[in-house]
mmCIF file of the C-alpha atoms, coordinates in Angstrom:
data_MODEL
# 
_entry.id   MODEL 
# 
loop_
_atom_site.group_PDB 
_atom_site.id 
_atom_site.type_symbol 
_atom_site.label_atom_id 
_atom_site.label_alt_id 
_atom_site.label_comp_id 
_atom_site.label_asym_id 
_atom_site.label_entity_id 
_atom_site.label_seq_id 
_atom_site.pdbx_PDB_ins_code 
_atom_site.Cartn_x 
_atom_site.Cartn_y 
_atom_site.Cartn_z 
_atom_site.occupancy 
_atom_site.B_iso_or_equiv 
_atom_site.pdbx_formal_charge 
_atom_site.auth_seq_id 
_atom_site.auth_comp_id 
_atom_site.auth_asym_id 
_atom_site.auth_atom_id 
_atom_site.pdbx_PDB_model_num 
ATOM 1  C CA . UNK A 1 1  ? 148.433 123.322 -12.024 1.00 0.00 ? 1  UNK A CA 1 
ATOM 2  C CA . UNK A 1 2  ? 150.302 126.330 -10.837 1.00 0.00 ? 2  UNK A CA 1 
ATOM 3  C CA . UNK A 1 3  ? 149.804 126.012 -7.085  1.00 0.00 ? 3  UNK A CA 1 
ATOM 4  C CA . UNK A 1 4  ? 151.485 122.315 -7.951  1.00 0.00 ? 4  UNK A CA 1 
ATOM 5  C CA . UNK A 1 5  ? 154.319 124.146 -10.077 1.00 0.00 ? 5  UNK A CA 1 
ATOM 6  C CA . UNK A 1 6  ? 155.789 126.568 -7.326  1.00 0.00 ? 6  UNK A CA 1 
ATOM 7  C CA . UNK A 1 7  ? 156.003 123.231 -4.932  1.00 0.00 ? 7  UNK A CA 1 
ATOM 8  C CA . UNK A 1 8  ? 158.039 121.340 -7.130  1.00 0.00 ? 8  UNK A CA 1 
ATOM 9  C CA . UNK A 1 9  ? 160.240 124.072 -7.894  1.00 0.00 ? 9  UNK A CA 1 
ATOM 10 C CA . UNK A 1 10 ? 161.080 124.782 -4.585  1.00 0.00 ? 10 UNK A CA 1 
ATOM 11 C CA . UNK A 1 11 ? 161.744 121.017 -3.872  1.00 0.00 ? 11 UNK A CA 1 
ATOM 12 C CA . UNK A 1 12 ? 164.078 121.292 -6.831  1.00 0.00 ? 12 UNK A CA 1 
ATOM 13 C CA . UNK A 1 13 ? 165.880 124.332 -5.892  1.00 0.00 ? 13 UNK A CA 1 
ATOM 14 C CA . UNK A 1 14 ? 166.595 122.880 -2.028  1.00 0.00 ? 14 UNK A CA 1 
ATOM 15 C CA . UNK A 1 15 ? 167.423 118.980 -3.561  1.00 0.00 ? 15 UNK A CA 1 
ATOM 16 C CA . UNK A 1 16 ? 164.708 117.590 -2.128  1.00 0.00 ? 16 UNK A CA 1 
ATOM 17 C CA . UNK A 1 17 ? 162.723 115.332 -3.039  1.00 0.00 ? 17 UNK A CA 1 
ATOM 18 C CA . UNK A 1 18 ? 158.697 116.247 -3.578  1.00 0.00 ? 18 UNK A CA 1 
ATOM 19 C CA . UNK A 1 19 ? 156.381 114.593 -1.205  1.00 0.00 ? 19 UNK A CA 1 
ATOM 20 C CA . UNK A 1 20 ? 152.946 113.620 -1.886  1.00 0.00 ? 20 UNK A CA 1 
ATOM 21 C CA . UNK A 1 21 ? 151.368 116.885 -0.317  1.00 0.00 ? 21 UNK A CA 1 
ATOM 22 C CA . UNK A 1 22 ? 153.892 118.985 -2.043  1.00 0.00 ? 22 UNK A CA 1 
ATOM 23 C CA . UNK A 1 23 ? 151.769 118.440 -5.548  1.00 0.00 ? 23 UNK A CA 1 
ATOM 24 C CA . UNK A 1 24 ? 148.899 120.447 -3.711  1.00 0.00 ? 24 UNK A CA 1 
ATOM 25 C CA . UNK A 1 25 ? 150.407 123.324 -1.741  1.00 0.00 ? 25 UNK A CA 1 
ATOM 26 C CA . UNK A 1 26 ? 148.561 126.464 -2.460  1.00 0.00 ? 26 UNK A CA 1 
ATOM 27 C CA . UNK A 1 27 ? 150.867 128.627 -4.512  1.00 0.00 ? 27 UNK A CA 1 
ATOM 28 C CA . UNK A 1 28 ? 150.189 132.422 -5.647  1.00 0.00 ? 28 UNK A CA 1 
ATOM 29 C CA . UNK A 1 29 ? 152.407 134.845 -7.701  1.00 0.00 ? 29 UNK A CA 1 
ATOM 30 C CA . UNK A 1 30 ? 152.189 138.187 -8.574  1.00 0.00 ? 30 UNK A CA 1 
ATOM 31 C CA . UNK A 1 31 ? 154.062 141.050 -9.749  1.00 0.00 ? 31 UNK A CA 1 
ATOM 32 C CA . UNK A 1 32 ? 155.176 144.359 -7.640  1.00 0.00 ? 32 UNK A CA 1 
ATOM 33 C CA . UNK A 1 33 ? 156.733 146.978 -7.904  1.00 0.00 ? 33 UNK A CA 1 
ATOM 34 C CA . UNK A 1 34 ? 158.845 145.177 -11.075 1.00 0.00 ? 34 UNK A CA 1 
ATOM 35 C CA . UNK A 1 35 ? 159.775 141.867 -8.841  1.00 0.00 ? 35 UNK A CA 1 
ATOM 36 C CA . UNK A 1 36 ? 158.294 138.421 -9.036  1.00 0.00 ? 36 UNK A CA 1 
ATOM 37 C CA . UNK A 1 37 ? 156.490 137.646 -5.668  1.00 0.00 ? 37 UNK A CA 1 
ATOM 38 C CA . UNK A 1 38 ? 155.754 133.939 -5.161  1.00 0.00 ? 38 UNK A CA 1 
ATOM 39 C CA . UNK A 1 39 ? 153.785 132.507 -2.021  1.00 0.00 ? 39 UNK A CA 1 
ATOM 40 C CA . UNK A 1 40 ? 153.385 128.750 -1.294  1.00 0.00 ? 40 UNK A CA 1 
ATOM 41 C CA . UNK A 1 41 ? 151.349 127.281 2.080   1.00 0.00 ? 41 UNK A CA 1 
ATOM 42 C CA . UNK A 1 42 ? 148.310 126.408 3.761   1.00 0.00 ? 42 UNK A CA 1 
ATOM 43 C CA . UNK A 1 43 ? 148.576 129.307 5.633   1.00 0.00 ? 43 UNK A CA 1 
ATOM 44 C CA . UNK A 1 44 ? 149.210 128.110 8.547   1.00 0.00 ? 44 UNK A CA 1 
ATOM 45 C CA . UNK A 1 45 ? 151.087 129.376 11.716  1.00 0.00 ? 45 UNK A CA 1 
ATOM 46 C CA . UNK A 1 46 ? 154.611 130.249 12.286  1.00 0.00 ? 46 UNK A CA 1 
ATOM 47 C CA . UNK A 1 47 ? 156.500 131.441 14.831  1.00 0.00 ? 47 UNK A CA 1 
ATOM 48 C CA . UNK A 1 48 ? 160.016 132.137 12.911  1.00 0.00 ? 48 UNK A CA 1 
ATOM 49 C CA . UNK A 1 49 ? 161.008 133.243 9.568   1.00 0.00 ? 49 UNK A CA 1 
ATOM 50 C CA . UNK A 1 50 ? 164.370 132.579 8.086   1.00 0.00 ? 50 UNK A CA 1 
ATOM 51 C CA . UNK A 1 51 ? 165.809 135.039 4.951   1.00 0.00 ? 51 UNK A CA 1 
ATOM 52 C CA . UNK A 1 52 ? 168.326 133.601 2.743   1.00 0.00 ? 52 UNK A CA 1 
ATOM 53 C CA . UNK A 1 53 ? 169.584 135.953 -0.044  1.00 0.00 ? 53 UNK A CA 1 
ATOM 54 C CA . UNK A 1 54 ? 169.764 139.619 -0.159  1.00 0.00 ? 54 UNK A CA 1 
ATOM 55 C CA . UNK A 1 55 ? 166.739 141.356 1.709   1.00 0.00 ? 55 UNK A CA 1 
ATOM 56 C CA . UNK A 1 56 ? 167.932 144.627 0.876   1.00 0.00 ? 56 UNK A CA 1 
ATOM 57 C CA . UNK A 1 57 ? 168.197 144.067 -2.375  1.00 0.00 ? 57 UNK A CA 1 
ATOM 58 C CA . UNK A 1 58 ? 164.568 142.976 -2.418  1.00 0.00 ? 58 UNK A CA 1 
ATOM 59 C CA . UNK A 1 59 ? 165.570 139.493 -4.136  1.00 0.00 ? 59 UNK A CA 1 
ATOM 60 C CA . UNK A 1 60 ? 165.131 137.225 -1.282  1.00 0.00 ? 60 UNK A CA 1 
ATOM 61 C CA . UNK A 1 61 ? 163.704 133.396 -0.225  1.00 0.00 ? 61 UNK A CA 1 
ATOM 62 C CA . UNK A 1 62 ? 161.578 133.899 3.528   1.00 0.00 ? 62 UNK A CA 1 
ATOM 63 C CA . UNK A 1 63 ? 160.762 129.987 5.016   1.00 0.00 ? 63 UNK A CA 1 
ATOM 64 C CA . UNK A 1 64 ? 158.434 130.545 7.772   1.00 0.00 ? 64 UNK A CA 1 
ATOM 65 C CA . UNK A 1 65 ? 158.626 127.883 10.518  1.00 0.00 ? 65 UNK A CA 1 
ATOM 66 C CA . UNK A 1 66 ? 156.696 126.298 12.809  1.00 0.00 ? 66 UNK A CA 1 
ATOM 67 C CA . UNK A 1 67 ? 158.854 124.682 15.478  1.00 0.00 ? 67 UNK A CA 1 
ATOM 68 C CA . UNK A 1 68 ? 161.184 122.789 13.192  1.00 0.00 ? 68 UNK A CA 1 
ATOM 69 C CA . UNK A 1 69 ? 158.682 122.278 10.258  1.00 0.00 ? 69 UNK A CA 1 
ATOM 70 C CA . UNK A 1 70 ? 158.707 124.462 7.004   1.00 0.00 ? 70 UNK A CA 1 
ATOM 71 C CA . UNK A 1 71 ? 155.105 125.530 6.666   1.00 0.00 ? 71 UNK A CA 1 
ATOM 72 C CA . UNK A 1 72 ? 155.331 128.433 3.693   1.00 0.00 ? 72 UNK A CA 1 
ATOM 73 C CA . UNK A 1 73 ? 158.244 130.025 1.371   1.00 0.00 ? 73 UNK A CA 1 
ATOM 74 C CA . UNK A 1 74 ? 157.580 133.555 0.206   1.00 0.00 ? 74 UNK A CA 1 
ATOM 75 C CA . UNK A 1 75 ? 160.346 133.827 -2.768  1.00 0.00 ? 75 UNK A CA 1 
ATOM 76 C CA . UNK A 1 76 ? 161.072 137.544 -4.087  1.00 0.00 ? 76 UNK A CA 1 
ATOM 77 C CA . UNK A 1 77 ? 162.947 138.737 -7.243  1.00 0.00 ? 77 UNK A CA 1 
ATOM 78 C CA . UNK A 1 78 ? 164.714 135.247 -7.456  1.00 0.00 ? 78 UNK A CA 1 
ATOM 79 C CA . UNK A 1 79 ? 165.907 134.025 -10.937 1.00 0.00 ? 79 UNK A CA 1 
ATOM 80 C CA . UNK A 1 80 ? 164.613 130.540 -12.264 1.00 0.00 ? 80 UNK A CA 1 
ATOM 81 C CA . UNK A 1 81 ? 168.022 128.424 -12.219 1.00 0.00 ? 81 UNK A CA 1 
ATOM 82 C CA . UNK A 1 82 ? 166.590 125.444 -13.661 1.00 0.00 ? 82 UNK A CA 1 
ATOM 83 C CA . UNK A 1 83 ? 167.236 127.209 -17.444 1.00 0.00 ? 83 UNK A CA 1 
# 
């Protein structure tokens, strides 16, 4: 159930809709160093990784990218803003 949690909440955060293999991405969580670390993916290959947020700050979202497809979100010290 929680590897099917941190998909959905990510398709909710980015207003899009959840596809089919959303409700199994692989999703992990831990806590470090007092921040929230979430992972979601198969794992697989990237080649770029975009940072939105404030990396310095260590509260960040990372989407790693493989060509033009979104293949894992690492998501760091971000608050829930679905309440």
């Amino acid at each position: 159930m929680a590897h099917r949690t941190g998909a959905w909440t990510h398709c909710r955060q980015h207003d899009h809709e959840t596809p089919a293999r959303a409700a199994t991405i692989p999703w992990f969580w831990t806590q470090q160093f007092g921040r929230k670390l979430e992972y979601a993916s198969y794992q697989e290959p990237f080649d770029r990784v975009t940072i939105e947020e404030d990396l310095n700050g260590f509260s960040f979202l990372a989407t790693q990218r493989q060509g033009v497809r979104q293949v894992g979100v690492v998501a760091v010290g971000l608050a829930r803003t679905d309440g």
